[in-house]
Structure formats: structure tokens, C-alpha cells
C-alpha positions as CSV (number, residue, x, y, z in Angstrom):
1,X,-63.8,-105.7,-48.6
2,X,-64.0,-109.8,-47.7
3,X,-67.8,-109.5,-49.1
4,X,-66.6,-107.3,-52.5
5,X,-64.0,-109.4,-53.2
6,X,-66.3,-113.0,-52.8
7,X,-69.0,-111.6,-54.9
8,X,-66.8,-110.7,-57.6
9,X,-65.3,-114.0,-57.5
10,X,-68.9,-115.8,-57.7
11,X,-70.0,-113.5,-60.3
12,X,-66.9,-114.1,-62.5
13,X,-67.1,-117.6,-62.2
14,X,-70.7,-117.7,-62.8
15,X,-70.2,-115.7,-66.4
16,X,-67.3,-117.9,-67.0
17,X,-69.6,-120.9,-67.1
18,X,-72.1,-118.9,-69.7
19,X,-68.9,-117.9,-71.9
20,X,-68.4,-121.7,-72.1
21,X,-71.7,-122.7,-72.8
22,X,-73.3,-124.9,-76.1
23,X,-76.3,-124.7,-77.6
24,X,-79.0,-127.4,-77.5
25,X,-78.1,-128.7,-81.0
26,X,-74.0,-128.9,-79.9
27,X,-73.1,-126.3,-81.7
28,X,-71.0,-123.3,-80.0
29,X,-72.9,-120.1,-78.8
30,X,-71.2,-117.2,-80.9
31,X,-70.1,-115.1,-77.6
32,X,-67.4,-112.5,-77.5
33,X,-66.1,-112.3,-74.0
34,X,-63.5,-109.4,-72.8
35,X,-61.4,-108.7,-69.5
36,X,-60.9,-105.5,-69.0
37,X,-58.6,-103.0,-66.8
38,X,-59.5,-99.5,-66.5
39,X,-59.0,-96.1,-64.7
40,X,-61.7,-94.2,-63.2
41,X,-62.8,-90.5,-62.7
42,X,-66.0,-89.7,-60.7
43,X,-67.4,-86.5,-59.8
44,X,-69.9,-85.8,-57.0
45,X,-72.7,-83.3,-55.6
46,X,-71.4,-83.5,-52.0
47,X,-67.7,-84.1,-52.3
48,X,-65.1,-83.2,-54.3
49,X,-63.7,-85.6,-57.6
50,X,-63.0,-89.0,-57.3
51,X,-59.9,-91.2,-59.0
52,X,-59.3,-94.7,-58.9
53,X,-59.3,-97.7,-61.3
54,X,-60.8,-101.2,-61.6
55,X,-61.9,-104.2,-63.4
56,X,-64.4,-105.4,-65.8
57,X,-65.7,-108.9,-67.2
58,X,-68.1,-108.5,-70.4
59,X,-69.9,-111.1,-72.8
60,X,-71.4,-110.2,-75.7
61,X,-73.6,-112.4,-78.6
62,X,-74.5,-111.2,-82.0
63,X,-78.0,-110.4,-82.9
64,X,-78.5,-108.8,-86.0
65,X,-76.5,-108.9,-88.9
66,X,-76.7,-106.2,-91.6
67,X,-77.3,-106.6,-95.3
68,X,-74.1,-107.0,-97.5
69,X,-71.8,-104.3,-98.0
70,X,-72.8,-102.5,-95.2
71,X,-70.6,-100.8,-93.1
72,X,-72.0,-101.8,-89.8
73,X,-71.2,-105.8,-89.7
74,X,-73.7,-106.2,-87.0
75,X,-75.7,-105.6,-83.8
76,X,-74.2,-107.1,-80.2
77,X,-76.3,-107.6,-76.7
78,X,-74.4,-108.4,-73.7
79,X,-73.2,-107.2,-70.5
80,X,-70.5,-106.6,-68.4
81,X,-69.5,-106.7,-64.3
82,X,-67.1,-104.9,-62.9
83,X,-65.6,-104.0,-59.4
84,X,-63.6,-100.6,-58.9
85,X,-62.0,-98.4,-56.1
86,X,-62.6,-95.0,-56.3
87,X,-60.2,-92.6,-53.4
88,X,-59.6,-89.5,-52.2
89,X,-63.7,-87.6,-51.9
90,X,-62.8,-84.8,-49.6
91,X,-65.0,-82.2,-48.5
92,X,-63.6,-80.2,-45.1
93,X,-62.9,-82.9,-42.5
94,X,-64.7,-85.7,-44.7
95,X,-62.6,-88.3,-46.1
96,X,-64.1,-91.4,-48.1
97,X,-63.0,-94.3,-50.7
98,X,-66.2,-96.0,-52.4
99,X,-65.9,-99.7,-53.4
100,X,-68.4,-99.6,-56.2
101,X,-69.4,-103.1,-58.0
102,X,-71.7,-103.2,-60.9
103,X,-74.1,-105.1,-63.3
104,X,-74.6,-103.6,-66.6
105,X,-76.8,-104.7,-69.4
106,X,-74.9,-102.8,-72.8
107,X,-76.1,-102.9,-76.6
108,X,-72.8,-102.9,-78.8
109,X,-72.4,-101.9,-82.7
110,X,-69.8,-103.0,-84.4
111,X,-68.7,-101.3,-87.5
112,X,-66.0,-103.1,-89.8
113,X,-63.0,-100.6,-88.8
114,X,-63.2,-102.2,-85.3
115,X,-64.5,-99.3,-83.7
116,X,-67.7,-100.5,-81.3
117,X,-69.7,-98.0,-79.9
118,X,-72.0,-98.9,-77.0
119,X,-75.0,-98.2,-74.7
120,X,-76.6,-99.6,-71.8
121,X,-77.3,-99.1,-67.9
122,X,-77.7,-101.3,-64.8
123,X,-77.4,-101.5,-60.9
124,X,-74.6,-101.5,-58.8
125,X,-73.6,-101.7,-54.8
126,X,-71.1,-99.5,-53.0
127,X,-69.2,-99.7,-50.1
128,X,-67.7,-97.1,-48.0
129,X,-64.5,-96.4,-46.1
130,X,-64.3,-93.2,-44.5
131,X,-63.1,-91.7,-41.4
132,X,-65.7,-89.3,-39.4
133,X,-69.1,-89.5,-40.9
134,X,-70.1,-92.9,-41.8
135,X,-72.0,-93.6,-44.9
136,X,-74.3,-96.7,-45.2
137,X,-73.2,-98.9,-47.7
138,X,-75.6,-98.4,-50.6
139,X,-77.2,-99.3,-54.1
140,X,-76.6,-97.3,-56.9
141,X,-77.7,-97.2,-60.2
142,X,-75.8,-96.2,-63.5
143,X,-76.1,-95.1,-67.5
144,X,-73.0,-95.8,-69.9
145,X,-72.2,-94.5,-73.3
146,X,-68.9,-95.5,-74.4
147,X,-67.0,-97.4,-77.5
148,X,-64.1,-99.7,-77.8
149,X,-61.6,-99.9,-80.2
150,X,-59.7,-102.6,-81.3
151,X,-55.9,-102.1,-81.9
152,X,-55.2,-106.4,-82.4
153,X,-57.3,-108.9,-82.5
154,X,-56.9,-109.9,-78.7
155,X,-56.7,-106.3,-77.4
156,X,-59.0,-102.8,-78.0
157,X,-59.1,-100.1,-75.8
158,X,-62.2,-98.5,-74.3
159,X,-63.5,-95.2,-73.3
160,X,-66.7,-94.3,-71.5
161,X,-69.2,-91.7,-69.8
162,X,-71.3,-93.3,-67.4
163,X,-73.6,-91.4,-64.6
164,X,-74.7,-92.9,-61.4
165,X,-77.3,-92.3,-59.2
166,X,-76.5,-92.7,-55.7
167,X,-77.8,-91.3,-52.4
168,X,-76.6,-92.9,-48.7
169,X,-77.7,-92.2,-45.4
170,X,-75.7,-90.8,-42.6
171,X,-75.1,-93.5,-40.0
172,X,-75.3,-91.4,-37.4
173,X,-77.1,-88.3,-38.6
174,X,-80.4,-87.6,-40.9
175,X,-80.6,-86.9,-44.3
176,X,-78.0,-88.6,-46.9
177,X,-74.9,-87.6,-49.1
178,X,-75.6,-86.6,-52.8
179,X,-73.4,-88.2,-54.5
180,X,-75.1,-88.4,-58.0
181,X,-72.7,-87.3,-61.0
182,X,-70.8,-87.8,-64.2
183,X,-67.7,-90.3,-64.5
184,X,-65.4,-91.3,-67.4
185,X,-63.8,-94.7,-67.4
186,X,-60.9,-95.2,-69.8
187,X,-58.8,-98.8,-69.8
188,X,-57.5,-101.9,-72.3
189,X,-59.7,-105.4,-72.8
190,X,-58.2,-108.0,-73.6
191,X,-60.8,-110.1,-76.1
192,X,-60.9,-114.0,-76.1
């Protein structure tokens, strides 16, 4: 959990330095940056559902604007990271948490009512806490579709389907856990 929480911290800092960042010519980069806190639903092959909650850091920059009068007031790339805690995969005598923490890479519409729908994937590394059968900590890898809507200028709330592909080995024992499958994250940014 030490290792989790000191990458997070790196990685935070490390985004927080590109949210601040000028151009070469002294002007300020146009970046949208959000904090997020969410709740968390997982579903697995091998184990039974998973809840939790967790928290995400995004940027995001403008890239295409759209001709006058349009609805859609432009294009956003960006990405987001994000650490979670995900609790109670039974199956029998199994018990496990995961400690999931992700890098996504997300390409963002926004549309002049505030709602922003979004797309994107990335990679991700999990830890595991569980009881019998250990589970080697493990890289996983993920595909989101979600939007966000704004409700104020500093806050929008977000919903999101995201799938992630992840198989770890027994410590003990051959073969690995499938634990592939759909989630839905659902939470409140706050935009600065």
C-alpha cells in the first residue's frame, strides 16, 4: 500500500508541474485540469462483483475548434490517473481487495450545453490483498467510455463504462485468475 500510495504522489506532482506549464512564446497553455472522486463497480470472470471508490487527476488541452455556430465548441486530448480500492471479490473460501492504479490516454467532445462525452484506454497496475490464495500483483489494461457533465463552472459530474483486461498468476499454484470484465465508475470533478 506504501508503494501505491508513493507513486500516486509522484505521479500527481509530476501532472501538477504540466498543468502549470508556459509555452515557449510566454503565453499560457490552454489546459483544463480536474480532480475527481468517484465510486466504483467491477465485475469479474472468476469472482463475484466488486465495490469500492477512488480518485482521479485529469488534464485536458483543446485541439480542434469547430466552425461558428456549431454545436460542438470543440475537440479535447488529455488524460487522466487515478488510484482506487476495489473490496469484497468472494468466491467460496476466496477473499480479495484489488488496489488498481491507472494511466489513461482519453479524447473529450465538448458540446456547448456542458455535457462532454469521452473515449480513450490505457495501462494500469493492481495490487492484491487477499487471504488464502495469493495473487501476484499484476498489470492490467483498460477501455473507457464515459461523459461528464457540468452542473457549475468548478464542478461536473461523471459517469463511465470501462473494461479491463487482467489475468494474475497463483502464487502458489499454476494457471491464473480471470478476472477480465465490465465496470462502471460514477463520481463529482471538481474543474480548475
Amino acid at each position: 500500500m506504501k508503494r501505491l500510495v508513493q507513486l500516486l504522489a509522484c505521479v500527481l506532482f509530476s501532472l501538477c508541474l504540466v498543468g502549470g506549464a508556459h509555452a515557449q512564446n510566454g503565453n499560457a497553455l490552454n489546459i483544463d485540469q480536474q480532480l475527481g472522486v468517484f465510486g466504483s463497480y467491477q465485475d469479474t470472470d472468476d469472482l463475484d462483483d466488486g465495490y469500492g471508490g477512488g480518485l482521479r487527476y485529469a488534464l485536458f488541452t483543446r485541439v480542434a475548434d469547430p466552425a461558428p455556430g456549431s454545436v460542438l465548441e470543440g475537440i479535447d486530448i488529455g488524460g487522466d490517473v487515478r488510484a482506487s480500492w476495489l473490496a469484497d471479490y468472494d468466491e467460496d473460501a476466496f477473499d480479495t481487495d484489488m488496489y488498481p492504479a491507472q494511466a489513461n490516454l482519453l479524447v473529450r467532445a465538448e458540446l456547448q450545453n456542458g455535457f462532454r462525452p469521452y473515449a480513450g484506454g490505457g495501462v494500469g497496475y493492481v495490487w492484491f490483498d487477499n487471504d488464502d490464495k495469493e495473487l501476484d500483483d499484476e498489470y492490467s489494461y483498460s477501455a473507457l467510455l464515459g461523459f461528464d457533465q457540468m452542473i457549475t463552472e468548478r464542478f461536473s459530474l461523471f459517469v463511465e463504462g470501462e473494461y479491463m483486461w487482467l489475468e494474475p498468476d497463483y502464487d502458489n499454484m499454476s494457471g491464473d485468475a480471470d478476472m477480465d470484465g465490465f465496470g462502471v465508475n460514477a463520481g463529482v470533478n471538481f474543474n480548475f
